[in-house]
C-alpha positions as CSV (number, residue, x, y, z in Angstrom):
1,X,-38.7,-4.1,13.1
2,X,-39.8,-5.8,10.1
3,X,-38.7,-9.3,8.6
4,X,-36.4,-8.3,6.4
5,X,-34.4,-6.3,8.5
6,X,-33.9,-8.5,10.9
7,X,-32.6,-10.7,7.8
8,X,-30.3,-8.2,6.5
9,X,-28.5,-7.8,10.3
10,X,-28.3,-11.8,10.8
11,X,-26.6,-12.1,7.3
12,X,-24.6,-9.3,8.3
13,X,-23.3,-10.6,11.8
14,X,-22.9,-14.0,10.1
15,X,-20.0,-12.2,7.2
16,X,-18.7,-10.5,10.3
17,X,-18.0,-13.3,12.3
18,X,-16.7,-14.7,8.8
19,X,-14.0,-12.1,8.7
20,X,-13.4,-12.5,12.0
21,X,-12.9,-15.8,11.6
22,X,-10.6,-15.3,8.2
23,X,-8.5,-12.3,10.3
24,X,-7.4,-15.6,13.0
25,X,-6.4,-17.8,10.1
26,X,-4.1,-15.1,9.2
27,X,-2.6,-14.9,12.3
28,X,-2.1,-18.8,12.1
29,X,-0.8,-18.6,8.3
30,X,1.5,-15.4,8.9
31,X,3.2,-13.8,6.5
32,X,2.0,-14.8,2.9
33,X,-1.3,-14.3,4.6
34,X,-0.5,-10.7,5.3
35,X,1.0,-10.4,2.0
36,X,-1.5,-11.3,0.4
37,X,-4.6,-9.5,2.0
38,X,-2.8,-6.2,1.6
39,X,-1.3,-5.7,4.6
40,X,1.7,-4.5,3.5
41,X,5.3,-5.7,3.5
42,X,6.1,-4.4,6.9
43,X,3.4,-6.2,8.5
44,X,4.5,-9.2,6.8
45,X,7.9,-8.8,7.3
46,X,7.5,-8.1,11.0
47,X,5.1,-11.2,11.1
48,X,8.2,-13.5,9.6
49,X,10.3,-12.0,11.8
50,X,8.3,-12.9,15.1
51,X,7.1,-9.9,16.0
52,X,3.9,-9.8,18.5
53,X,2.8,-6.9,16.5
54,X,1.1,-8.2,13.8
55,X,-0.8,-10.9,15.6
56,X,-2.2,-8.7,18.2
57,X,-3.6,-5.9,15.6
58,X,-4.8,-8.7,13.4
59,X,-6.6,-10.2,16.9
60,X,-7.7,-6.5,18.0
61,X,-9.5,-6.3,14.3
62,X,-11.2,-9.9,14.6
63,X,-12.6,-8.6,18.1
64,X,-13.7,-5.8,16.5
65,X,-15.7,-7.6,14.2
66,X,-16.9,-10.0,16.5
67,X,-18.4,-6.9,18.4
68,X,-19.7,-6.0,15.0
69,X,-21.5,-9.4,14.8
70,X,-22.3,-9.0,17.7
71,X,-24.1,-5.6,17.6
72,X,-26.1,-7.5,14.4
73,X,-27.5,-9.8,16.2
74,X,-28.8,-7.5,19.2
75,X,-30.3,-5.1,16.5
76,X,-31.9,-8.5,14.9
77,X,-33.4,-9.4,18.1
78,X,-30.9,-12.7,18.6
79,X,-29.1,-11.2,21.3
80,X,-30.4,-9.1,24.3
81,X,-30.5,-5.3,23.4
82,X,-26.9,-4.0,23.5
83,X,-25.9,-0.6,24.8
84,X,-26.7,2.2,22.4
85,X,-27.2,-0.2,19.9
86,X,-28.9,1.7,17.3
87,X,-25.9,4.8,17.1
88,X,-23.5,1.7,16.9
89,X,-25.3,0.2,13.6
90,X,-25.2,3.3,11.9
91,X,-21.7,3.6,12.9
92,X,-20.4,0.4,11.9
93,X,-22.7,0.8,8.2
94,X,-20.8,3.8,7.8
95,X,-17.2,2.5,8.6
96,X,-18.2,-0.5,5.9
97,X,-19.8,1.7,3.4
98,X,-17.0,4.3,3.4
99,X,-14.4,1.4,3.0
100,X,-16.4,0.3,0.5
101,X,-16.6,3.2,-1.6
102,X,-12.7,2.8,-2.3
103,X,-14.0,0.6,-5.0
104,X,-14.8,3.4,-7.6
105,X,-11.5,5.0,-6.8
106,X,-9.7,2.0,-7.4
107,X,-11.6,1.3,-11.2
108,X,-10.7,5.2,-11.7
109,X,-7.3,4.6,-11.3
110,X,-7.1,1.6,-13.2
111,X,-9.1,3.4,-16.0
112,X,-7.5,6.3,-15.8
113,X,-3.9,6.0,-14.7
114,X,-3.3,2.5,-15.8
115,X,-3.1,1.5,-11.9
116,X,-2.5,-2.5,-12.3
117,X,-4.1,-4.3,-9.1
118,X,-5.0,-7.5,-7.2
119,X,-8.4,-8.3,-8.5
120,X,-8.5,-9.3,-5.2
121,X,-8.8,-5.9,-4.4
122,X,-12.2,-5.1,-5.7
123,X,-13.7,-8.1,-4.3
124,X,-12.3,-6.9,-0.9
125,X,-13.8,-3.0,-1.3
126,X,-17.1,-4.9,-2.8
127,X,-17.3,-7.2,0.4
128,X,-17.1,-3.9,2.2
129,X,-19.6,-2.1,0.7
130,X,-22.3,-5.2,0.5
131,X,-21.5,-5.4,3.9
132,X,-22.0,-1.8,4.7
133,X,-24.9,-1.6,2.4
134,X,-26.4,-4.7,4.6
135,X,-26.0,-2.6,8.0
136,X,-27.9,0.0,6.9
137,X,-30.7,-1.2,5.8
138,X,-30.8,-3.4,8.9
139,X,-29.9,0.1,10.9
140,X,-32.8,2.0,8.9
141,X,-35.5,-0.9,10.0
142,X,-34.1,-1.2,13.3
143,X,-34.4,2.4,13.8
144,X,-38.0,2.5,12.2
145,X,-38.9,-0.6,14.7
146,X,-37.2,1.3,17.4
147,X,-39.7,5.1,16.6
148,X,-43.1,2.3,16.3
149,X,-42.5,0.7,19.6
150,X,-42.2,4.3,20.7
151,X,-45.4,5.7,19.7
């Protein structure tokens, strides 16, 4: 794996463990948190409202992207190898790049349809898909490292 790569997955795991990190001051801020990073008036009205619901998924995502972070840094070489490490990066770019993509159908609906939105928004679908685009470049050298340690 070359250099760059392995930059690509360390600044990768480090916004991970960013959101991660952002997902537990939610929990700790409750519901004008969840208001306002779109996670709809249910989940903020059952947050005010002392349900153990909303802390828990909120918790269950910032695990997930710690595993995310995690997964990084193994295909960066930080971390021992993890199990089936290289199907997992190209996974997770996927889930980021596809949540990413809602970026262009949010700009055609505000072009379009007059849509009016957080620009908040945008800066959360580009996040995703910098992110996304991030993992799989890191994925592609990791992958390409993996085949010339094989031959």
């Amino acid at each position: 794996m070359n250099n760059r790569a392995k930059t690509l997955l360390v600044a990768a795991g480090i916004i991970c463990l960013a959101l991660a990190m952002l997902h537990l001051e939610i929990i700790y801020l409750g519901a004008p948190a969840y208001r306002y990073f779109g996670a709809g008036e249910e989940m903020a009205a059952q947050a005010q409202a002392g349900s153990w619901t909303p802390p828990l998924l909120t918790a269950g995502i910032a695990l997930l992207l710690a595993g995310f972070a995690g997964y990084a840094f193994s295909g960066a070489g930080l971390l021992r190898p993890w199990p089936w490490a290289r199907p997992a990066l190209w996974a997770i770019a996927g889930v980021f790049t596809l949540r990413g993509l809602a970026v262009f159908v949010q700009l055609a609906a505000w072009a379009w349809g007059g849509r009016d939105f957080a620009l908040r928004e945008l800066a959360f679908s580009l996040t995703a898909l910098a992110l996304g685009l991030l993992f799989l470049a890191g994925a592609r050298g990791f992958t390409a490292g993996s085949a010339a340690k094989a031959a």
